[in-house]
C-alpha positions in Angstrom: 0.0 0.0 0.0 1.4 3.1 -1.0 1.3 6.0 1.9 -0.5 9.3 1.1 1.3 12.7 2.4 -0.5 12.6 5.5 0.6 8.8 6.4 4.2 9.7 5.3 3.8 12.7 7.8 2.2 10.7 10.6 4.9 8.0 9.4 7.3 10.2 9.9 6.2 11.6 13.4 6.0 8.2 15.1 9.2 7.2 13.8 8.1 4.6 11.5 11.1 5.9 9.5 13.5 8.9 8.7 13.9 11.2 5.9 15.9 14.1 6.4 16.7 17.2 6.6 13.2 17.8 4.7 12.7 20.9 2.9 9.6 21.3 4.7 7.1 19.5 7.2 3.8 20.9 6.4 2.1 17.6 4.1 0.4 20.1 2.3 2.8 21.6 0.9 6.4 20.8 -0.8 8.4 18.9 -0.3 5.1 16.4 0.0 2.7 15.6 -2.7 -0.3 13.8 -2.6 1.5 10.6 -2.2 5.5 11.2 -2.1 8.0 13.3 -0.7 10.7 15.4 -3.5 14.0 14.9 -2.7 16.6 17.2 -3.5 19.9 17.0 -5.2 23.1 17.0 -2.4 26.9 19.1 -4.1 28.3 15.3 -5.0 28.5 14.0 -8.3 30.5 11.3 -10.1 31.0 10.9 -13.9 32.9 8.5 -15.2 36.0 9.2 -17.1 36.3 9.6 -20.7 39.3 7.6 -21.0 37.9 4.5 -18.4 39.3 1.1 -19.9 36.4 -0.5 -21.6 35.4 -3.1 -21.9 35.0 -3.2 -17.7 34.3 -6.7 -16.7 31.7 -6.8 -14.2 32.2 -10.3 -13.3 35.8 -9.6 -11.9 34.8 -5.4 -10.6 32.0 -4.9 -8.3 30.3 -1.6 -9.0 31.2 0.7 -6.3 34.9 -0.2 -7.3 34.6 0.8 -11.2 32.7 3.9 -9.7 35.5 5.2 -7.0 38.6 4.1 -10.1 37.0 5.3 -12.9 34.7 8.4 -11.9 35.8 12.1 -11.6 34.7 13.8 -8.3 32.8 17.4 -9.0 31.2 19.3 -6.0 28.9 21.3 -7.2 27.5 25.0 -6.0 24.9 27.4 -6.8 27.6 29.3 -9.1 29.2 26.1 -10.4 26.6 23.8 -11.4 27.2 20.4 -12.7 26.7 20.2 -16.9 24.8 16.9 -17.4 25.7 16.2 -21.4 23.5 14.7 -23.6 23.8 10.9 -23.5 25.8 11.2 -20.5 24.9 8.9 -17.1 26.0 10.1 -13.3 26.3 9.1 -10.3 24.7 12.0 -7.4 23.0 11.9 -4.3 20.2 13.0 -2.4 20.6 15.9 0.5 18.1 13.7 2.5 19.1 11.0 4.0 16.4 8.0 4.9 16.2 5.2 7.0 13.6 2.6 7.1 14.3 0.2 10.0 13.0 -3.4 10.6 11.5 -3.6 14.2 9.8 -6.5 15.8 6.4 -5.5 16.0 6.2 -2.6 14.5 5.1 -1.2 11.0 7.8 -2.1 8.4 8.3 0.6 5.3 10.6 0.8 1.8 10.1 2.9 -0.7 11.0 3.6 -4.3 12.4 6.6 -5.8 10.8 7.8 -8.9 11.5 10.6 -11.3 9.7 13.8 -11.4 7.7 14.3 -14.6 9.7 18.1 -14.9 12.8 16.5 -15.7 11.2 13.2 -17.4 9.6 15.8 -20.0 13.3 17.3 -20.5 14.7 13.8 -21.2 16.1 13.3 -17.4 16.1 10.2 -15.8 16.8 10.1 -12.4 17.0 6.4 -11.4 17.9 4.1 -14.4 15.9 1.0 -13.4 17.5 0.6 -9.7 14.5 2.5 -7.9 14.0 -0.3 -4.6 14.9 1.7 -1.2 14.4 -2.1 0.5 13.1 -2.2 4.4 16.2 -2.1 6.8 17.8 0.2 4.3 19.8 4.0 6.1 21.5 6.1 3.6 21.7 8.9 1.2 20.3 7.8 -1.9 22.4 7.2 -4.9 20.4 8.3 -8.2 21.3 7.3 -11.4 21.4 10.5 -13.5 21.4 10.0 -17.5 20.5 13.2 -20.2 19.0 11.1 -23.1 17.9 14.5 -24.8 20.0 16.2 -27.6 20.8 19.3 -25.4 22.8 19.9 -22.5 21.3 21.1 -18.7 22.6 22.5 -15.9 22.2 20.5 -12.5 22.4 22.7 -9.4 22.5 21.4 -5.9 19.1 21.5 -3.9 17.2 21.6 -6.7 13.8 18.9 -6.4 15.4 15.7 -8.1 13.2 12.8 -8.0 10.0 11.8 -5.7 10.2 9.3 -3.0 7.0 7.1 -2.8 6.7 5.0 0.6 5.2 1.4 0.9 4.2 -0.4 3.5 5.9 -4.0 4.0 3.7 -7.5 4.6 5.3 -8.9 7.3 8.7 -8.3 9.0 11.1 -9.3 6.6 14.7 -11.5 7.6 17.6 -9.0 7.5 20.3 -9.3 4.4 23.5 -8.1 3.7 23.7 -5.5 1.2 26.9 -3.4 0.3 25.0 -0.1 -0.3 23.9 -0.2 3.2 24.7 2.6 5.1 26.3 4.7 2.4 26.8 8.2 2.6 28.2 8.8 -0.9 27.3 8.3 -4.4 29.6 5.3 -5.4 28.9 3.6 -2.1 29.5 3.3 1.8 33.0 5.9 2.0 
């Protein structure tokens, strides 16, 4: 079941789980729509070098490894925004940081992260098919950034990113392992 802004907000009052620091608290207004939260873009951003070796075998490299080798490092500001070129994918960040904890007895959450149908409409796509923020998750959230239009846009931290849309977990679900866990960067835990 996917919460509305008021359950997010109530959610979010009992502790159910964490996003922070929000632009706002007021459900009827932004940060919060109807039914998900906007997230906003943090100063970190990774792009991969133009000269990586290629082809990377993915069988031998774990991601977060061909990210922290491979990637330059841009902090971005109000005056220096990041250029996202056409055809070109990314690796930022959220300012928020979430947490959706697994407690005996208690409601469990995740959540996916969606686009916003601003940027879809400009050929933006925030998350490039890796949208599940799983239950036990606590983190930044990495998004997956790629221009597929023809022109070039300018990316400047804060600005409303993607949409975060909570859910509502059957059950209480077995801890796993994960290696994103925790992370507070976009390639990973560092």
């Amino acid at each position: 079941m996917i919460l509305s802004n008021t359950e997010i907000a109530g959610g979010l009052e009992r502790g159910d789980f964490a996003i922070g620091p929000l632009a706002g608290d007021d459900p009827t207004c932004k940060p919060f729509n109807t039914s998900a939260v906007d997230l906003r873009l943090a100063d970190e951003i990774l792009a991969l070098e133009p000269d990586a070796p290629s082809p990377i075998d993915l069988s031998r490299h774990n991601v977060a490894e061909m990210w922290s080798h491979h990637a330059k490092h841009f902090t971005i500001t109000e005056d220096r925004p990041f250029q996202l070129k056409s055809g070109q994918l990314i690796l930022a960040k959220t300012i928020e940081k979430v947490d959706f904890p697994i407690r005996e007895g208690r409601p469990v959450y995740s959540a996916r992260v969606e686009g916003r149908s601003s940027l879809a409409r400009c050929g933006i796509l925030v998350h490039f098919t890796a949208p599940t923020i799983h239950a036990g998750f606590s983190g930044t959230i990495t998004l997956e950034i790629t221009n597929m239009s023809p022109i070039h846009y300018l990316l400047h931290p804060g600005i409303f990113i993607c949409q975060l849309i909570i859910e509502e977990v059957k059950g209480t679900p077995v801890v796993t392992d994960s290696q994103f866990r925790g992370q507070t960067r976009a390639a990973g835990r560092h």
